[in-house]
Biopython code that builds the backbone (N, CA, C, O; Angstrom):
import numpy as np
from Bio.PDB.StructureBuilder import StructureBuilder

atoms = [
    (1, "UNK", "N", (-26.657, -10.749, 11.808)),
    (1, "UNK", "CA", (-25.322, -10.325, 11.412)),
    (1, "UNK", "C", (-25.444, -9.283, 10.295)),
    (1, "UNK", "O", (-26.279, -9.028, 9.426)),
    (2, "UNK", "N", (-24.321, -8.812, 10.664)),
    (2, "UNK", "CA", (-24.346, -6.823, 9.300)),
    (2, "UNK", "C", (-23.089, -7.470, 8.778)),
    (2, "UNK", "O", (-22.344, -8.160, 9.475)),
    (3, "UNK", "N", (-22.893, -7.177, 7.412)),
    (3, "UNK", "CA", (-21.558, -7.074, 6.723)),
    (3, "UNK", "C", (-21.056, -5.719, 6.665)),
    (3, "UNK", "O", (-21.923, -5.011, 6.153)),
    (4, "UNK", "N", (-19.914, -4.988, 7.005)),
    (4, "UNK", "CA", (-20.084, -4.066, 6.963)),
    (4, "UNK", "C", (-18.323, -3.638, 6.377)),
    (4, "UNK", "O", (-17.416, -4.199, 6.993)),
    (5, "UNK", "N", (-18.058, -2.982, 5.594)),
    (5, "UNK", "CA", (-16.703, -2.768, 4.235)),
    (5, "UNK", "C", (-16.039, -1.353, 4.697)),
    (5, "UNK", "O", (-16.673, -0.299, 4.726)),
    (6, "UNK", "N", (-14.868, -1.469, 5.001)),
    (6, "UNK", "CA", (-14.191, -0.258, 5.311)),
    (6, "UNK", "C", (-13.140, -0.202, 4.136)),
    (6, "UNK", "O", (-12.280, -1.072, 4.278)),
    (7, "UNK", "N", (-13.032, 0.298, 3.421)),
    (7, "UNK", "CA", (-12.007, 0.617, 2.565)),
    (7, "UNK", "C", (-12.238, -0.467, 1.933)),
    (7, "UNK", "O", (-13.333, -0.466, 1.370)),
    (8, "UNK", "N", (-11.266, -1.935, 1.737)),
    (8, "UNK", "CA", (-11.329, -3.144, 0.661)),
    (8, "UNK", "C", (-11.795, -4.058, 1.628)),
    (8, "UNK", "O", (-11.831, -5.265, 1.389)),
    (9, "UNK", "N", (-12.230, -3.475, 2.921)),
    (9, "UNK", "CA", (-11.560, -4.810, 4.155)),
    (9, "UNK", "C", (-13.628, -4.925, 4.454)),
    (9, "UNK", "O", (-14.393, -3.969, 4.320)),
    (10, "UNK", "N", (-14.030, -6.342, 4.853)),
    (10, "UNK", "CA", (-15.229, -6.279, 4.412)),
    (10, "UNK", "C", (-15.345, -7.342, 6.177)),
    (10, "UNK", "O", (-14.509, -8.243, 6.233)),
    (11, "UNK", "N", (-16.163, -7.228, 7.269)),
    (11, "UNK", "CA", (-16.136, -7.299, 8.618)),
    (11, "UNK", "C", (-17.618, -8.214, 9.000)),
    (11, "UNK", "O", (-18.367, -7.502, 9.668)),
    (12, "UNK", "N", (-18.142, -9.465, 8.761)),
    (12, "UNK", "CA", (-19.178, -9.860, 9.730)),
    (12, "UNK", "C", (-19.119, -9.318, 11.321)),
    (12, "UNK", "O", (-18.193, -9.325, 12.132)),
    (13, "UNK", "N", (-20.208, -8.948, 11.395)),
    (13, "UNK", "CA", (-20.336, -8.094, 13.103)),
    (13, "UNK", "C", (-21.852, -8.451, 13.419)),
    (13, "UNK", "O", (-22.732, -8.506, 12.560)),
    (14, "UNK", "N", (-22.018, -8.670, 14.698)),
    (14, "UNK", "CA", (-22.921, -8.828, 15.478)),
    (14, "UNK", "C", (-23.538, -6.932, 15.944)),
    (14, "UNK", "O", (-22.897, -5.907, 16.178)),
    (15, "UNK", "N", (-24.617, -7.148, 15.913)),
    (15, "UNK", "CA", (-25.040, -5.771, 16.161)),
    (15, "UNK", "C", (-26.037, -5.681, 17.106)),
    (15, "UNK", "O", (-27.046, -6.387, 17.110)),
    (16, "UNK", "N", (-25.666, -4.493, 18.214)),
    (16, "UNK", "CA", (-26.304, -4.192, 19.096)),
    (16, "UNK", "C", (-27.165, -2.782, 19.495)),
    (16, "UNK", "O", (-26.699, -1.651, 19.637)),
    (17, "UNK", "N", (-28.493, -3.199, 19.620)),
    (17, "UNK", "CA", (-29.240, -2.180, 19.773)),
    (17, "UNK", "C", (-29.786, -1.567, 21.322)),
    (17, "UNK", "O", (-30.311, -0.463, 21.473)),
    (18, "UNK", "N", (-29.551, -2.455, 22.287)),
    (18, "UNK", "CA", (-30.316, -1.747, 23.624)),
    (18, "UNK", "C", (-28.774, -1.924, 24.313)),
    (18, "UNK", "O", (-27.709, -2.491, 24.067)),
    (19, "UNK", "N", (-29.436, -0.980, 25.429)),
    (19, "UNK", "CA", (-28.602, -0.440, 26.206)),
    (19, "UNK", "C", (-27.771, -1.455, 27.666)),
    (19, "UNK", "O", (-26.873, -1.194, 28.467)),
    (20, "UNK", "N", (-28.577, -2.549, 27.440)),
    (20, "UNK", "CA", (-28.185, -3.799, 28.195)),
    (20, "UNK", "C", (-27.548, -4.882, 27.868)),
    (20, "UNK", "O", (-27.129, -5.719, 28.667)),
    (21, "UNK", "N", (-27.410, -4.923, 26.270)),
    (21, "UNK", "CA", (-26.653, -5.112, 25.406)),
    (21, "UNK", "C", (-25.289, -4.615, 25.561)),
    (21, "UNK", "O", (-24.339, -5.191, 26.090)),
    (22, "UNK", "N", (-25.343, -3.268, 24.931)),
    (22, "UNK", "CA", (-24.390, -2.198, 24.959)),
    (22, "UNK", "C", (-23.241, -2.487, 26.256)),
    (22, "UNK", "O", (-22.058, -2.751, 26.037)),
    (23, "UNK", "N", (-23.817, -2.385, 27.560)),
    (23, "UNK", "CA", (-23.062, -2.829, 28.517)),
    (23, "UNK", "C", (-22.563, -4.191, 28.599)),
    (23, "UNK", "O", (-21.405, -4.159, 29.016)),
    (24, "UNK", "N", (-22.878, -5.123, 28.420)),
    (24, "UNK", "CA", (-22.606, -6.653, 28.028)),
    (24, "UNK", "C", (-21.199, -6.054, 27.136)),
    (24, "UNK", "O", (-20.072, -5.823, 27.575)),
    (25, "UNK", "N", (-21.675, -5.921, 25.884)),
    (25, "UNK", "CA", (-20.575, -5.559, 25.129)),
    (25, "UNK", "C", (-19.710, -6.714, 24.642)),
    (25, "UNK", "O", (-20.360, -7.584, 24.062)),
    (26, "UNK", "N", (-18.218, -6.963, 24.750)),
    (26, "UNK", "CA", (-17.641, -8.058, 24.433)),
    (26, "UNK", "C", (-17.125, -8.391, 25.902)),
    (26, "UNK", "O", (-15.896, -8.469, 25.920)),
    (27, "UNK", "N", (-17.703, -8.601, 27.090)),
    (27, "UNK", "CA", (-17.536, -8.842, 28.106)),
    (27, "UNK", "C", (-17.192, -10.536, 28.245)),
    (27, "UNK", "O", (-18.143, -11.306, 28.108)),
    (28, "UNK", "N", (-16.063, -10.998, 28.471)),
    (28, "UNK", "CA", (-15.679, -12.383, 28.515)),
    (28, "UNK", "C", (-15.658, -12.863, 27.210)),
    (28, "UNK", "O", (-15.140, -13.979, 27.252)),
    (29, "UNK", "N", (-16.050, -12.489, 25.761)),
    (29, "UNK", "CA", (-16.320, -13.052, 24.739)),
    (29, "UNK", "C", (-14.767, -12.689, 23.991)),
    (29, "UNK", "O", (-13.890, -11.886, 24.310)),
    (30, "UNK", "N", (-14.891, -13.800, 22.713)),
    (30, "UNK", "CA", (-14.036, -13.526, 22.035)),
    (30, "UNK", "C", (-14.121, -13.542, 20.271)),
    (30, "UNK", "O", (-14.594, -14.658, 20.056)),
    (31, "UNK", "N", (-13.988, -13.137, 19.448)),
    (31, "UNK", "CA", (-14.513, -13.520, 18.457)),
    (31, "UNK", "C", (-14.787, -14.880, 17.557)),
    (31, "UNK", "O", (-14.182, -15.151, 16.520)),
    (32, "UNK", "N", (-15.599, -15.506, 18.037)),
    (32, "UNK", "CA", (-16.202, -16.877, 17.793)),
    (32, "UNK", "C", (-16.902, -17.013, 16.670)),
    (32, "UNK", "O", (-17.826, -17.813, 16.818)),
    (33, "UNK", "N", (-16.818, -16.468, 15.419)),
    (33, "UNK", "CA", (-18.189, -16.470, 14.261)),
    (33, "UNK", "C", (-18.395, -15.317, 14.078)),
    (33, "UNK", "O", (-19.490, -15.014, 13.605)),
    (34, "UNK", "N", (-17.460, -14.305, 14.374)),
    (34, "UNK", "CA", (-17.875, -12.751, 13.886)),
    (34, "UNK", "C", (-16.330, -12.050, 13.897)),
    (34, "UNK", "O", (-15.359, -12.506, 14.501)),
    (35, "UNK", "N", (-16.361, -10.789, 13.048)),
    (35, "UNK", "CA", (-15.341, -10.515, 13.231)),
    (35, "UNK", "C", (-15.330, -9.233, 13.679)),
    (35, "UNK", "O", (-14.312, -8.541, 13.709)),
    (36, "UNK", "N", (-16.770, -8.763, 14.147)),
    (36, "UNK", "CA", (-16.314, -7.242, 15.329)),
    (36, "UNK", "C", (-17.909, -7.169, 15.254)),
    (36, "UNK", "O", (-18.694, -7.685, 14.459)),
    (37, "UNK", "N", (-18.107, -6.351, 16.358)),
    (37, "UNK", "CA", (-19.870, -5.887, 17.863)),
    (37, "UNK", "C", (-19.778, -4.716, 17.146)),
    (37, "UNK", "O", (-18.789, -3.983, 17.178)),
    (38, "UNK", "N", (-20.910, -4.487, 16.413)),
    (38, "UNK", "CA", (-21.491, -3.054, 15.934)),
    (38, "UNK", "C", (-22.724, -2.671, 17.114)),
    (38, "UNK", "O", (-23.723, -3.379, 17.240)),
    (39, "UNK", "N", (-22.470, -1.419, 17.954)),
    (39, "UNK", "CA", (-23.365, -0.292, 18.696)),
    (39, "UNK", "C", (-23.743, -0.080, 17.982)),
    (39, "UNK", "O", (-23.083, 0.108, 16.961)),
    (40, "UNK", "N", (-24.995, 0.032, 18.013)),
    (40, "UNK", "CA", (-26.145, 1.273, 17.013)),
    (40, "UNK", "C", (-26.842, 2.028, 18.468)),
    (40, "UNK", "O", (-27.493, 1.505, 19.372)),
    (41, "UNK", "N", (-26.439, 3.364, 18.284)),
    (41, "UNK", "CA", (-27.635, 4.418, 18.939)),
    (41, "UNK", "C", (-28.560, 5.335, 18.534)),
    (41, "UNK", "O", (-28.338, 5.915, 17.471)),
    (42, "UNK", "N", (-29.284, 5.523, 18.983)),
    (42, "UNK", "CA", (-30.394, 6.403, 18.167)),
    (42, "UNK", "C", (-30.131, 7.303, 17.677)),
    (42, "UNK", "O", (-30.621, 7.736, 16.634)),
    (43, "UNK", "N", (-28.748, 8.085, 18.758)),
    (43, "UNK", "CA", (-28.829, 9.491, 17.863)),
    (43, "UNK", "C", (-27.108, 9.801, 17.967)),
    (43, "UNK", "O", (-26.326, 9.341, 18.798)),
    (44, "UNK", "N", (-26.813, 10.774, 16.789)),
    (44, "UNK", "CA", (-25.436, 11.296, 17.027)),
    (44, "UNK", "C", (-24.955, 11.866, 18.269)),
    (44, "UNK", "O", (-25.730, 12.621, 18.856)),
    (45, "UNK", "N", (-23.773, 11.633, 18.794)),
    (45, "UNK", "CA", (-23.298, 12.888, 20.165)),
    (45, "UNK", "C", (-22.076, 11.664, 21.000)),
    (45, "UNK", "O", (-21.947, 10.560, 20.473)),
    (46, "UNK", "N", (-21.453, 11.924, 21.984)),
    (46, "UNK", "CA", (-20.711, 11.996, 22.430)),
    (46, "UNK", "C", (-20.833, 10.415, 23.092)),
    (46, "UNK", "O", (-21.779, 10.258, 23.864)),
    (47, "UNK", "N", (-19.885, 9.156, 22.826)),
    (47, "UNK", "CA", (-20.042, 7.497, 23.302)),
    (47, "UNK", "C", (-18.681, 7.480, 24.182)),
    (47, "UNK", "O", (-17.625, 8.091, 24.014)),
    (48, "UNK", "N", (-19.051, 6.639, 25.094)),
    (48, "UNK", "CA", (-17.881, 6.196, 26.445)),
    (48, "UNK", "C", (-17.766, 4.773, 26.013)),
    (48, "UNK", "O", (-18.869, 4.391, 25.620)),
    (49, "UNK", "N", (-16.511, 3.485, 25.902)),
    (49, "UNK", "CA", (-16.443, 2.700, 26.253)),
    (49, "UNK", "C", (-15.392, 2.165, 27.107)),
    (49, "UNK", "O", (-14.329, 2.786, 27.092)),
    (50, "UNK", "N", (-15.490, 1.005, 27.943)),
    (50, "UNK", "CA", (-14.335, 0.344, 28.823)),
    (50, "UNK", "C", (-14.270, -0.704, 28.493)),
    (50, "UNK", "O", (-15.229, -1.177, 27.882)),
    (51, "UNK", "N", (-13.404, -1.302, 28.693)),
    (51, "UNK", "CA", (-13.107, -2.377, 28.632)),
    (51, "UNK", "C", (-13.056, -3.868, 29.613)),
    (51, "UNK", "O", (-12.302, -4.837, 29.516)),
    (52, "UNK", "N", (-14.080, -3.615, 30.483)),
    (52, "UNK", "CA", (-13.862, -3.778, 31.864)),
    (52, "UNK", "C", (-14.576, -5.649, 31.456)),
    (52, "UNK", "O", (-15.627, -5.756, 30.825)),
    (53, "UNK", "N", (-13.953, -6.650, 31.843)),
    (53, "UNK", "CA", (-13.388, -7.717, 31.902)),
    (53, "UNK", "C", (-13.996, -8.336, 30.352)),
    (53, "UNK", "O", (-14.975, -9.009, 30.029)),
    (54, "UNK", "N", (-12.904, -7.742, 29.659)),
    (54, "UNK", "CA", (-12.972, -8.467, 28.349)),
    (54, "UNK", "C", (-12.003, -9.271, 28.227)),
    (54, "UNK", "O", (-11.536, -9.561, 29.328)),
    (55, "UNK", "N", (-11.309, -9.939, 27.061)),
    (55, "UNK", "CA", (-10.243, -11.190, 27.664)),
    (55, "UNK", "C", (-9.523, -11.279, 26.052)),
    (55, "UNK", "O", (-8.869, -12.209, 25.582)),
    (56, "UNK", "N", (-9.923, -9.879, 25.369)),
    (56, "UNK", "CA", (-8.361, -10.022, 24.157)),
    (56, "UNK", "C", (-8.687, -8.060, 24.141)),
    (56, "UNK", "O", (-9.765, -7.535, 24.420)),
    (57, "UNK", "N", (-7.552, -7.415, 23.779)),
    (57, "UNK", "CA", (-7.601, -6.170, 22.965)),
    (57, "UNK", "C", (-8.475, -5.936, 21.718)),
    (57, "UNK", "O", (-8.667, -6.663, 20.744)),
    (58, "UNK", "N", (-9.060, -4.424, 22.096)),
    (58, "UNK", "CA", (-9.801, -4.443, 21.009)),
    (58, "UNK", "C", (-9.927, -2.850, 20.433)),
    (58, "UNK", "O", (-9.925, -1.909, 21.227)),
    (59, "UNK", "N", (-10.028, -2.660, 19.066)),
    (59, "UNK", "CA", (-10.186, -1.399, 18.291)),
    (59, "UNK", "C", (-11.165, -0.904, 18.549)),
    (59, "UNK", "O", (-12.032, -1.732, 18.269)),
    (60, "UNK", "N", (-11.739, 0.215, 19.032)),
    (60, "UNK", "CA", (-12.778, 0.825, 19.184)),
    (60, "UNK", "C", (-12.894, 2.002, 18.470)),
    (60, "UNK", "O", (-12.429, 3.071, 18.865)),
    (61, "UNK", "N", (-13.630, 1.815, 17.201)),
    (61, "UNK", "CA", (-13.956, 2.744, 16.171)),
    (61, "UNK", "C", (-15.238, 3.195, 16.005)),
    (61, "UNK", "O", (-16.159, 2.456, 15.659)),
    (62, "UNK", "N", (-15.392, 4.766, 16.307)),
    (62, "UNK", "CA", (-16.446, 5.668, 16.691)),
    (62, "UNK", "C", (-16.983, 6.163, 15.041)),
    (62, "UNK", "O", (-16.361, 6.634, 14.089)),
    (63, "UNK", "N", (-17.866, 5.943, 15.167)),
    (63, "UNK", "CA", (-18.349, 6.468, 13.603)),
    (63, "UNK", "C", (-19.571, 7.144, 13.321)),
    (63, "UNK", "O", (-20.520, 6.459, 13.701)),
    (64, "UNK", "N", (-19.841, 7.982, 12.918)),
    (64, "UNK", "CA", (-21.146, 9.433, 12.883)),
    (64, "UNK", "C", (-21.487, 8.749, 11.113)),
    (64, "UNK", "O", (-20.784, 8.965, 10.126)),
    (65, "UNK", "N", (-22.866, 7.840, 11.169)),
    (65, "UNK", "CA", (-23.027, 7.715, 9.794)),
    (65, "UNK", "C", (-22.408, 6.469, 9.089)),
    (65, "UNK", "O", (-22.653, 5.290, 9.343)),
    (66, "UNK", "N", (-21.639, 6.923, 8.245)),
    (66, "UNK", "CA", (-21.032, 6.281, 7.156)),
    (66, "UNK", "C", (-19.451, 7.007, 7.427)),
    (66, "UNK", "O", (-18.610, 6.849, 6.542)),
    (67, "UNK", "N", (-19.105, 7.759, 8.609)),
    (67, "UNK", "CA", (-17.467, 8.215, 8.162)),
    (67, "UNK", "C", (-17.345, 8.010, 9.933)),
    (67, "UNK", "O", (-18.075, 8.023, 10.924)),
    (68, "UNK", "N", (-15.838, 7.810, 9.544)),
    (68, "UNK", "CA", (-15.343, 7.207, 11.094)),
    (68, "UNK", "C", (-14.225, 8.459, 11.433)),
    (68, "UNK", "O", (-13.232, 8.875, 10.836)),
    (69, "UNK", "N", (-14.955, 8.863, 12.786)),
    (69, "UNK", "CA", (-14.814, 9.979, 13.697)),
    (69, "UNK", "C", (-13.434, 9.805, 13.964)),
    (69, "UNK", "O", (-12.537, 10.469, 13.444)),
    (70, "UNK", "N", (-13.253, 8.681, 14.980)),
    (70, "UNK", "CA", (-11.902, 8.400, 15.364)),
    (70, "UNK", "C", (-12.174, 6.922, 15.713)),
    (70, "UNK", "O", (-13.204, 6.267, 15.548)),
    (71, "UNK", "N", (-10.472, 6.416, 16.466)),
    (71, "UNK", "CA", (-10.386, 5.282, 16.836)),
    (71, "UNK", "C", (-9.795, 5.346, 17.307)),
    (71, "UNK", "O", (-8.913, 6.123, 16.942)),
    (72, "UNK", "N", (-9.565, 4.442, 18.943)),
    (72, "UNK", "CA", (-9.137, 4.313, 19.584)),
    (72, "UNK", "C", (-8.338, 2.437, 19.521)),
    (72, "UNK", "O", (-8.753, 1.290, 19.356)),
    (73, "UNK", "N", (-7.161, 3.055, 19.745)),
    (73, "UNK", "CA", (-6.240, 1.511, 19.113)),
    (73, "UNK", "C", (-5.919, 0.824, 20.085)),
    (73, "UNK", "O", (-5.529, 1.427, 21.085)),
    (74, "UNK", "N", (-5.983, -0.756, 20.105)),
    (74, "UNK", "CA", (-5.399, -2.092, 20.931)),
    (74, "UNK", "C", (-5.391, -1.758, 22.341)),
    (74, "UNK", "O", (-4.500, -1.851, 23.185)),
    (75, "UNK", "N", (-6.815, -1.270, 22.414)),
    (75, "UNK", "CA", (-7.144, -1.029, 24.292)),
    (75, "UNK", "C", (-7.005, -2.220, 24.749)),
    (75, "UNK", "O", (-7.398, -3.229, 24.164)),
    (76, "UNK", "N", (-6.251, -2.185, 26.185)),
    (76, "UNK", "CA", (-6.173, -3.491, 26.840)),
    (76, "UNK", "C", (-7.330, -3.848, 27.752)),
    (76, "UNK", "O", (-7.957, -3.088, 28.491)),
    (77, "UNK", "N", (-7.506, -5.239, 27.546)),
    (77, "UNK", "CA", (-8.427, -5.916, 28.923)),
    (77, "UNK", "C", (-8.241, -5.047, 30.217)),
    (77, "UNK", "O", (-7.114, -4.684, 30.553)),
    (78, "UNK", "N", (-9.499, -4.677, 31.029)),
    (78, "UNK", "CA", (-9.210, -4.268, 32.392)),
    (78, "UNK", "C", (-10.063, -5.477, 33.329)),
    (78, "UNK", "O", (-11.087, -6.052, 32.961)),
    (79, "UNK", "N", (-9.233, -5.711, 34.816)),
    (79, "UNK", "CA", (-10.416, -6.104, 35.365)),
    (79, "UNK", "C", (-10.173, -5.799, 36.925)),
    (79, "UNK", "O", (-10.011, -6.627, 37.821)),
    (80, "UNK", "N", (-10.193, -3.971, 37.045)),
    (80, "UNK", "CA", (-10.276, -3.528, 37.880)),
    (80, "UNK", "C", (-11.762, -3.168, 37.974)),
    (80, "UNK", "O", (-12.503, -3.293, 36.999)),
    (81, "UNK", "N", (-12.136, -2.773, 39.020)),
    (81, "UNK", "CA", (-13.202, -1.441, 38.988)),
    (81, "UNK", "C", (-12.928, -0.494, 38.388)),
    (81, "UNK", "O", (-13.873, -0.061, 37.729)),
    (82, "UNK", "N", (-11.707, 0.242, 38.283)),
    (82, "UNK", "CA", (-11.932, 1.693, 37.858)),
    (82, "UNK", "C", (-11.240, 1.347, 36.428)),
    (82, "UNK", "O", (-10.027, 1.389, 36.633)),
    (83, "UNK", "N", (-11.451, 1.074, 35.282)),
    (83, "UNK", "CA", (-11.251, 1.003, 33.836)),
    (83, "UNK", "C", (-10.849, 2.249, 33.123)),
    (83, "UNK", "O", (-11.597, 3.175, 33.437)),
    (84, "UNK", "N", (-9.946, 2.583, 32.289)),
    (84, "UNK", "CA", (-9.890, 3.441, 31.578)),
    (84, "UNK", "C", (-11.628, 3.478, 30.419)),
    (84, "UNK", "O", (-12.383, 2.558, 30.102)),
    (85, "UNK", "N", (-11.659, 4.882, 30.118)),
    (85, "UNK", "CA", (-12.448, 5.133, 29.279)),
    (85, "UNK", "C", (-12.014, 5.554, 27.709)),
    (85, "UNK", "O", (-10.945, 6.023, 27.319)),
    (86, "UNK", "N", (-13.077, 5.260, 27.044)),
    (86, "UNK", "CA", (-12.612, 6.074, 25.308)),
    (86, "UNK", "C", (-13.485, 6.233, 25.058)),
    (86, "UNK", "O", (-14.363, 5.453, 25.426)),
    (87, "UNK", "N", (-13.775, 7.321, 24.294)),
    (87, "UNK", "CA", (-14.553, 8.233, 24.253)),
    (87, "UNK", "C", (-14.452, 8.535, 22.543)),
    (87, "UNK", "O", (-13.401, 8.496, 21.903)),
    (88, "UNK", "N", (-15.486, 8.769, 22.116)),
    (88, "UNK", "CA", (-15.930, 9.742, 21.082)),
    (88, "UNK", "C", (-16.774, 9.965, 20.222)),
    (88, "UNK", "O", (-17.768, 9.369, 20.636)),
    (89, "UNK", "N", (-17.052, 10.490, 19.187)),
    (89, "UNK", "CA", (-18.307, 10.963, 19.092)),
    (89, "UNK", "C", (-19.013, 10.157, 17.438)),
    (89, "UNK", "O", (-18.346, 9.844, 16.452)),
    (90, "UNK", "N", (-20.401, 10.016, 17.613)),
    (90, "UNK", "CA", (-21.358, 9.408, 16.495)),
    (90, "UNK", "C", (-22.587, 8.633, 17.175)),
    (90, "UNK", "O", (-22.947, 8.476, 18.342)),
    (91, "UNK", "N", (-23.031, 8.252, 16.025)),
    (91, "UNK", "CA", (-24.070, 6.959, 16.296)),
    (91, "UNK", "C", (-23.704, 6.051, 16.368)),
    (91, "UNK", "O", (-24.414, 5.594, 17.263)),
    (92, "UNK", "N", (-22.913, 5.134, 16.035)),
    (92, "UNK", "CA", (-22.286, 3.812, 16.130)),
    (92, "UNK", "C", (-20.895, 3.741, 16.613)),
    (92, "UNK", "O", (-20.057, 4.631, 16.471)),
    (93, "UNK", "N", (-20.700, 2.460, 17.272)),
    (93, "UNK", "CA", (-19.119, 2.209, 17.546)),
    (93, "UNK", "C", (-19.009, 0.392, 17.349)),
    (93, "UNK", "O", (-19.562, -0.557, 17.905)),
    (94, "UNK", "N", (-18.126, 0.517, 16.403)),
    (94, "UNK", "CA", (-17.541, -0.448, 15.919)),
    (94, "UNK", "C", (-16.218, -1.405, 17.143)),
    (94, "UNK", "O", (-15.250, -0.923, 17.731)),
    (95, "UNK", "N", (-16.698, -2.738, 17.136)),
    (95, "UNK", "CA", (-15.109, -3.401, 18.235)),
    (95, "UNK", "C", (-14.616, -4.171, 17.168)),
    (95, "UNK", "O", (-15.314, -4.591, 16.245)),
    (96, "UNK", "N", (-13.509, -4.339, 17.289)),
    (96, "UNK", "CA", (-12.793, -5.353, 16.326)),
    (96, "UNK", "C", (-11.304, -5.538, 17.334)),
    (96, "UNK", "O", (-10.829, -4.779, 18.179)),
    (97, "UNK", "N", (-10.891, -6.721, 16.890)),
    (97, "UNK", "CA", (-9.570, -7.495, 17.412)),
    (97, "UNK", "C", (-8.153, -6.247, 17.153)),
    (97, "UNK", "O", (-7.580, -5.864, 16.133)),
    (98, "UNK", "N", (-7.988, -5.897, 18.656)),
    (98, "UNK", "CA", (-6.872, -4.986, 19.137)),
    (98, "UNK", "C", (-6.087, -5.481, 17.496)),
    (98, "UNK", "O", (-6.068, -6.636, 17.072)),
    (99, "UNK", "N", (-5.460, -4.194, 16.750)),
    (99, "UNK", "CA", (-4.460, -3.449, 16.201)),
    (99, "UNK", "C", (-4.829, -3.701, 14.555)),
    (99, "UNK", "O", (-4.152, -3.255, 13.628)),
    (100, "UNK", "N", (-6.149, -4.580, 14.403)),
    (100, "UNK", "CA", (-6.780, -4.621, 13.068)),
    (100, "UNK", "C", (-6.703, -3.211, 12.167)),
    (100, "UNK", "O", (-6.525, -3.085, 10.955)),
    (101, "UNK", "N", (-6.899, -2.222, 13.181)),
    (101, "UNK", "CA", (-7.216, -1.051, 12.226)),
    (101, "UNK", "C", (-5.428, -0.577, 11.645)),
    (101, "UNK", "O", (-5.252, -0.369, 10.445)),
    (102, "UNK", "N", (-4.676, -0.502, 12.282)),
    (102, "UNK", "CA", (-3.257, 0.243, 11.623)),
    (102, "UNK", "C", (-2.724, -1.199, 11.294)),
    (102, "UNK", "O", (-1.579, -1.147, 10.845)),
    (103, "UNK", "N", (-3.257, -2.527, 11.397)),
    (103, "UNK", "CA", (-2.770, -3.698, 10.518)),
    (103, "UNK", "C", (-3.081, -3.625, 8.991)),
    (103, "UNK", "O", (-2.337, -3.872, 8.042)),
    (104, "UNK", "N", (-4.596, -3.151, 9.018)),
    (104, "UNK", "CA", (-5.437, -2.784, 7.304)),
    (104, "UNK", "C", (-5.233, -0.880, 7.589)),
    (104, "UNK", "O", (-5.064, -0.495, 6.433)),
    (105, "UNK", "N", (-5.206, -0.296, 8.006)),
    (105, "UNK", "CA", (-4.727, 0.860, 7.635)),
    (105, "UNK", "C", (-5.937, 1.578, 7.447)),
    (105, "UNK", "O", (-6.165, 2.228, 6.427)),
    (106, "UNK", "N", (-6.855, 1.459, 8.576)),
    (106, "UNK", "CA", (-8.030, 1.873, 8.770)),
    (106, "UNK", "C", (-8.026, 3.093, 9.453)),
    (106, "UNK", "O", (-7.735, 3.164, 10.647)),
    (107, "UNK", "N", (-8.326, 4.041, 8.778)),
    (107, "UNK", "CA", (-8.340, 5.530, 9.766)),
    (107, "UNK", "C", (-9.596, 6.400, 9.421)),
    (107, "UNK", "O", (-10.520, 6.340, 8.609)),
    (108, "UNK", "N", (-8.993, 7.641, 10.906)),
    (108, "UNK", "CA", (-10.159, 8.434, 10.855)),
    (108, "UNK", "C", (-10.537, 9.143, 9.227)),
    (108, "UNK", "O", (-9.656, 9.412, 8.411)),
    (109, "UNK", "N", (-11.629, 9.304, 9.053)),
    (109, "UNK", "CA", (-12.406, 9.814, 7.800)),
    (109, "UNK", "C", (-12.725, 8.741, 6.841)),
    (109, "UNK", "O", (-13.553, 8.978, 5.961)),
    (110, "UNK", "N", (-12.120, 7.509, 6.919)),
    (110, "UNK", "CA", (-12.327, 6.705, 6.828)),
    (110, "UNK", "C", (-13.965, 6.468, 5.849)),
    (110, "UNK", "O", (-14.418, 7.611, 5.892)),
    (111, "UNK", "N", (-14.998, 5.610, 5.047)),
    (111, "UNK", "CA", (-15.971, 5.481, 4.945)),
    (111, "UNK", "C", (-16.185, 4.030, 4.708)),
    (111, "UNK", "O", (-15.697, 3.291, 3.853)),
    (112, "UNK", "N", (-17.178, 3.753, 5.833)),
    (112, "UNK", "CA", (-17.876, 2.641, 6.124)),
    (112, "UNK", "C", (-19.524, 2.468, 5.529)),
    (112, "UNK", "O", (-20.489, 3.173, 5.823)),
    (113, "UNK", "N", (-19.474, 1.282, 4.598)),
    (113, "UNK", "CA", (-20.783, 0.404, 4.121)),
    (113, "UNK", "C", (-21.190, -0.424, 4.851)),
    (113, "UNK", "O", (-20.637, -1.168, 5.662)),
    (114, "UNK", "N", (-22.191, -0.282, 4.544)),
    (114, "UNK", "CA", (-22.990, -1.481, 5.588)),
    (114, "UNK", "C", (-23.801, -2.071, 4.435)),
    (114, "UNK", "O", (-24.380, -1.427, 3.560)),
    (115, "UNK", "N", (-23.751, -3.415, 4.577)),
    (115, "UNK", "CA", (-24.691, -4.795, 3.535)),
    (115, "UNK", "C", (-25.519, -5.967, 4.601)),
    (115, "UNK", "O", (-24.891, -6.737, 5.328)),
    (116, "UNK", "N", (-26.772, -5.930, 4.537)),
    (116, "UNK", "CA", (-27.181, -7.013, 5.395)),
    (116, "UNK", "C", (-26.913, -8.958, 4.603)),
    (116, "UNK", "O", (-27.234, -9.944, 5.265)),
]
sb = StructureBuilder()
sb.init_structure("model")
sb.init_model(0)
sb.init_chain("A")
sb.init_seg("    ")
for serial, (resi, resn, name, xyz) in enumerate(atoms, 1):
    if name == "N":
        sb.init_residue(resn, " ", resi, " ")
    sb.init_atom(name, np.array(xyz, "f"), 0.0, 1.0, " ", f" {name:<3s}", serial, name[0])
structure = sb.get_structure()
């Protein structure tokens, strides 16, 4: 587990490093003992996620570093085949429980700490 502090607001997250992971994602899960799935990728550039059979809404916050790119707000569960996508750009992407971010008033430019 990463602790990781956005503004005053301070987030236990589970963190994921491979790419089989990555797809897993929060697939059927719900937050049980964490309070948001940190992506780590090797390198900066351009991240896709879906939502494809997850089972609550969730914030998907794209972050290059320590400053948050954008976010994509209270995406809904899909459990079609064809899923909407969100998209954008960094090394990491942050999930947290659909509408957390404009509940704490979490936005782009934003700067994120990380504490193990």
């Amino acid at each position: 587990m990463l602790n990781i502090k956005i503004n005053n607001d301070s987030f236990k997250c589970k963190v994921v490093h491979t790419s089989e992971k990555t797809q897993e994602g929060m697939m059927g899960k719900d937050f049980d003992g964490f309070d948001g799935m940190l992506f780590v990728f090797g390198e900066t550039g351009p991240q896709s996620f879906w939502m494809k059979n997850c089972i609550v809404p969730l914030d998907i916050i794209f972050i290059n570093r320590h400053k948050i790119t954008s976010i994509s707000h209270n995406c809904p569960p899909c459990y079609e085949d064809k899923c909407t996508g969100y998209y954008g750009n960094g090394n990491m992407v942050l999930e947290v429980l659909g509408g957390t971010c404009k509940l704490l008033g979490i936005k782009k430019g934003d700067v994120v700490d990380y504490h193990r």
